[in-house]
N, C-alpha and C positions, 0 to 999 in steps of 0.2 A: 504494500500500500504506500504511496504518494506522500509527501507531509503537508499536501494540500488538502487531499482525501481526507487524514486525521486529524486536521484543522476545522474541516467543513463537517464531519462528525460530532465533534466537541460543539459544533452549534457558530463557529467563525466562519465569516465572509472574506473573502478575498477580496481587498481596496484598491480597485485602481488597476488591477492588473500587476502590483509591485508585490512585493515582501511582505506585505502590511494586511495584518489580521484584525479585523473587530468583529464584534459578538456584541450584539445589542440585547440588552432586557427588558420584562415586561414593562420594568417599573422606569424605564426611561433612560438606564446606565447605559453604558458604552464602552469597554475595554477592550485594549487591542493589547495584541504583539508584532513589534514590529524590528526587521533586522536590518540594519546599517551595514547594507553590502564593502564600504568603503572602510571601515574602520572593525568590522569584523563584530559588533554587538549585539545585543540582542536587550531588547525593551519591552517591558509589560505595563501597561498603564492605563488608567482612566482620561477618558479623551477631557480633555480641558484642564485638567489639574497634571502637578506635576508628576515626571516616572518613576521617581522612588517612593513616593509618600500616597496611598490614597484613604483619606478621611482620616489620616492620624494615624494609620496602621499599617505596619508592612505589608506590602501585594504579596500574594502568595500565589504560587505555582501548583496546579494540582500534578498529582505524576501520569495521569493523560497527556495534561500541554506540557510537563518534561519530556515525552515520547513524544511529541510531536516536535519539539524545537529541535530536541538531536536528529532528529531524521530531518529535518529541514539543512541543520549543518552540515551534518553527513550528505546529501543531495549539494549543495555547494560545496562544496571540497573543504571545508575548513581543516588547517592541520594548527 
């Protein structure tokens, strides 16, 4: 499987055609993960606030979107 496939499982849209994942919720949220092909990173965040911080508490990763991100890396060659 794809790490677009297990992006769009996990309930995320592909943005634009780029790197850039959002998952919108009922209740009006919006997070993305999104990877900086240039600089090799990789971002989780709430759309409008900042990437490390959302409402006071660290983002967290569930181990879905960690099988999804490494297969995304893996799929770009990252070493």
């Amino acid at each position: 499987m794809k790490a677009k496939e297990m992006f769009e499982k996990l309930g995320y849209e592909n943005f634009c055609g780029t790197l850039n994942y959002i998952k919108e919720y009922k209740d009006g949220r919006e997070i993305f993960i999104d990877f900086d092909i240039k600089r090799k990173k990789i971002s989780k965040g709430r759309c409008g606030f900042a990437i490390y911080k959302m409402d006071g508490r660290d983002i967290e990763i569930t181990l879905k979107e960690l099988q999804a991100i490494n297969k995304q890396v893996e799929e770009l060659g990252w070493k």
